[in-house]
N, C-alpha and C positions, 0 to 999 in steps of 0.2 A: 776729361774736358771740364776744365770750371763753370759751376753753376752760374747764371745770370747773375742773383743776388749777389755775387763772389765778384764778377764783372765789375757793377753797376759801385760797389763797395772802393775798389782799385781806382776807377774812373773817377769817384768823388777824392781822393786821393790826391790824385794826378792833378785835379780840377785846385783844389786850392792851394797845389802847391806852384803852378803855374800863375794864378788870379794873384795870388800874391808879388811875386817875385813880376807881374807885369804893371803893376800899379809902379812899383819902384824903378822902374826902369824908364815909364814916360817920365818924372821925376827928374833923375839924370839927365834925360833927352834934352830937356827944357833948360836944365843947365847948363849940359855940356855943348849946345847948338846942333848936336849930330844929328842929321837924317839917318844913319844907318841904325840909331837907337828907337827913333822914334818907328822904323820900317820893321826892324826886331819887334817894337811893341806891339806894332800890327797886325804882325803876323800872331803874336804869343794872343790879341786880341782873338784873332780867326781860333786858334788854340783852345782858349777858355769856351767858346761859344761852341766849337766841335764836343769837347768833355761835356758840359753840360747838353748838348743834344743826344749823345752817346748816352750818357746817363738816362737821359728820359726815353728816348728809345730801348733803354736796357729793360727798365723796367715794363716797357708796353710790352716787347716781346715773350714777357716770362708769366703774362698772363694768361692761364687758358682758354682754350678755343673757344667761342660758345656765341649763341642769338645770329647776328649777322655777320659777326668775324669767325668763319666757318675754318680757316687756316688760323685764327688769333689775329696776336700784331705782331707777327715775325718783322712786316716787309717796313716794319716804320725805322727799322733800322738802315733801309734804302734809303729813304728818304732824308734820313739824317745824312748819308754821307752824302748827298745830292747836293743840300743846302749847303753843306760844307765848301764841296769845289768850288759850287758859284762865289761863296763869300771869299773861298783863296784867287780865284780869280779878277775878283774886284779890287781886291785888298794891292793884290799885284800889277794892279793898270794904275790904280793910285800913287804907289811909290814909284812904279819906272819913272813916270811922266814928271816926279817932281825929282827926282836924282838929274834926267835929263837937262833939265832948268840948274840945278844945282854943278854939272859938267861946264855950263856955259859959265857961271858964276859963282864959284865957289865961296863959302863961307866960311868965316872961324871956327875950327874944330875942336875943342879940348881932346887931343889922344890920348892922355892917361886916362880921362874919366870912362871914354870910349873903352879901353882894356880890361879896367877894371871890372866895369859892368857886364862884358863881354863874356870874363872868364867867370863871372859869378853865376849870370846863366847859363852857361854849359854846367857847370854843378848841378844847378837846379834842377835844368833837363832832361840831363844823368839822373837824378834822382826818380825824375816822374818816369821816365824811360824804363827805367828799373820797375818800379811796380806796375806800370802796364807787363810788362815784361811776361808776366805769369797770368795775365788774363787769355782768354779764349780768342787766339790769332787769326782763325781761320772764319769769323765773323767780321764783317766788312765793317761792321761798325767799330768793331775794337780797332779792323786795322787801320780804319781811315784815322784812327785820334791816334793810333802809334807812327802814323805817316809822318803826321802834322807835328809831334815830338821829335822824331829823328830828323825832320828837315829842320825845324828849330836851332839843333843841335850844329849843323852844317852850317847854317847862318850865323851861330855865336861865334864858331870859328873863323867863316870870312868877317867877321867885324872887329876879333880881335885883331886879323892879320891889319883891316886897315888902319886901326889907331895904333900898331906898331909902326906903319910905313908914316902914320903923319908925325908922330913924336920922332922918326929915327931922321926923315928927310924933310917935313914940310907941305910934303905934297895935299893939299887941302883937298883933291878931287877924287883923293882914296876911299872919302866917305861915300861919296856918290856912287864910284865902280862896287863897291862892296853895296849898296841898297839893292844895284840893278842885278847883280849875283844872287841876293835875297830874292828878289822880286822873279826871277827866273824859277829858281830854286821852289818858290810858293806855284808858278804855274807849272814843273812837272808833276808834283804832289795832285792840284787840281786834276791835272788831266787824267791821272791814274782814277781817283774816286769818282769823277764824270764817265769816264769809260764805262769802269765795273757797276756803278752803281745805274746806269745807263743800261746796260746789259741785262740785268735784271729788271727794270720798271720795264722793259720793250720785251720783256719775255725771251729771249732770246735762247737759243740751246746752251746749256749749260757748257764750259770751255772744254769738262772732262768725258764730255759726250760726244759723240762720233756717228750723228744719227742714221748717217750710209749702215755704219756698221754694225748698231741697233737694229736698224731693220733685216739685215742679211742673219744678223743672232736669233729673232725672233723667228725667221722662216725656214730657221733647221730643227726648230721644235716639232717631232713627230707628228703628224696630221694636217701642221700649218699650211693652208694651200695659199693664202697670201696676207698682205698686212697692207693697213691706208689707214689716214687721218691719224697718221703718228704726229704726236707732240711730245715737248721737252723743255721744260722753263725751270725758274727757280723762281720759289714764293721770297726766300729770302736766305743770303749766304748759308751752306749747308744744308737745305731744307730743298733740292734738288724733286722738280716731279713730273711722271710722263704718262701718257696715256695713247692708245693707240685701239682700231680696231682690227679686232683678227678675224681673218675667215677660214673656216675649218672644215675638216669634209664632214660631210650629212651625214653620214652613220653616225660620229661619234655624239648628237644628241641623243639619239634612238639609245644606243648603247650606254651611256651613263660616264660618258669616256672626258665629256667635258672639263669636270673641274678637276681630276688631272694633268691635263692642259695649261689650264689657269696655274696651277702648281708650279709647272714646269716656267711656263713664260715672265712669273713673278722670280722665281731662283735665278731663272736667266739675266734677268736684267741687274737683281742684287747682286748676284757674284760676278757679273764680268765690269759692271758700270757707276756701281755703289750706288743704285737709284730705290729704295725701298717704298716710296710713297706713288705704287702704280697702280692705273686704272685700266683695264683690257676692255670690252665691248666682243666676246664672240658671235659670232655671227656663220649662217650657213651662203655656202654661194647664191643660192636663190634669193639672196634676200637682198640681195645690191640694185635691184628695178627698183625698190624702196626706198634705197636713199638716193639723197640729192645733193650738189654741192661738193661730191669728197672731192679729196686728193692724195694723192699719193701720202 
């Protein structure tokens, strides 16, 4: 797995090879009259501002634990992708609304200039695509900035196709239908990193956890006579963590038989769930008048 540093290195990368190549493109926009260049740029905008948040999330993460961030700053990497959906989502109610105004009335289009630039950011794309490529996938924060390039990508394409159809036929409203393809396109990206990164800030069980079946795992561990106040969340992609209390029969305090147990319930959960960061609470039956509030 690539270190952070190795990360956060890729992502400034990707960052100015994208920051670049979007400055040149509102350029064009403004030249060629396209919405669809300018809704490109938008999005490459959402782009730049996800790398750079990637980035600074990379590196809060990779600092260690310690004072009052008792896990670190894994989960700022959440929060990066949060910020991010919101801004593809805004970004995407902007451009439909003006593609639709653009349907009713279309304007002069330059299709070549539209081609052009079209095909020059799919290169570019490609390029930044490529060295995210080998960054550490399975953090939400790398993925959400490879989202946001591979949709890029799919929007250079619909924008080439429309300033083919306006050079080959005329049709001026090809700019438009290709923004609102973009602008779609920005909101299933959004929706993925609002979900997942959603699913984490809400604590949610982890999607590789199966907490029925956590619990029924825990209670074939020898002596378990039952288990409550199970949890299961993530601090932040990868970083999966659960805790539960177990109650165990009385003798095995007397007898020293405990932290065997503990043994056993921590391998259980590593090898069948991949949850390594767990917290058990044993406990004797007798001791349930004392607590208060549980639940299953």
């Amino acid at each position: 797995m690539p270190a952070p540093d190795a990360d956060a290195r890729r992502l400034l990368v990707a960052l100015a090879l994208i920051a670049t190549f979007m400055v040149g493109e509102v350029v064009a926009a403004v030249l060629s009259g396209s919405l669809v260049l300018f809704a490109d740029a938008g999005h490459m905008l959402t782009d730049v501002g996800a790398l750079a948040a990637s980035v600074w999330a990379a590196r809060l993460a990779a600092r260690p634990a310690g004072g009052i961030w008792t896990f670190g700053l894994h989960r700022a990497e959440i929060l990066s992708a949060a910020v991010n959906g919101v801004t593809l989502v805004s970004v995407a109610l902007l451009i439909a609304v003006e593609a639709v105004t653009r349907l009713v009335h279309p304007p002069a289009v330059d299709g070549a200039v539209v081609i052009g630039v079209a095909l020059a950011g799919a290169v570019v794309n490609l390029g930044a695509t490529a060295v995210l490529s080998g960054a550490n996938r399975t953090s939400l924060n790398v993925q959400g900035a490879f989202l946001h390039l591979l949709t890029d990508l799919y929007a250079f394409l619909a924008t080439a196709v429309a300033g083919l159809v306006i050079v080959w036929t005329g049709w001026r409203r090809a700019d438009a239908v290709a923004s609102i393809l973009v602008a779609a396109l920005m909101a299933r990206a959004a929706w993925g990193l609002l979900r997942d990164s959603g699913r984490v800030l809400l604590e949610a069980v982890p999607e590789h956890v199966d907490i029925a079946e956590v619990r029924s795992h825990l209670r074939t561990v020898e002596h378990v006579v039952d288990v409550h106040d199970l949890h299961a969340w993530m601090v932040s992609s990868g970083l999966p963590v659960l805790s539960a209390h177990v109650v165990v029969e009385n003798a095995c305090f007397a007898s020293g038989h405990a932290p065997r147990i503990l043994d056993q319930l921590q391998a259980c959960i590593a090898g069948h769930f991949d949850v390594e960061h767990t917290t058990f609470q044993l406990e004797l039956a007798s001791h349930s008048p004392h607590e208060h509030g549980t639940h299953p």
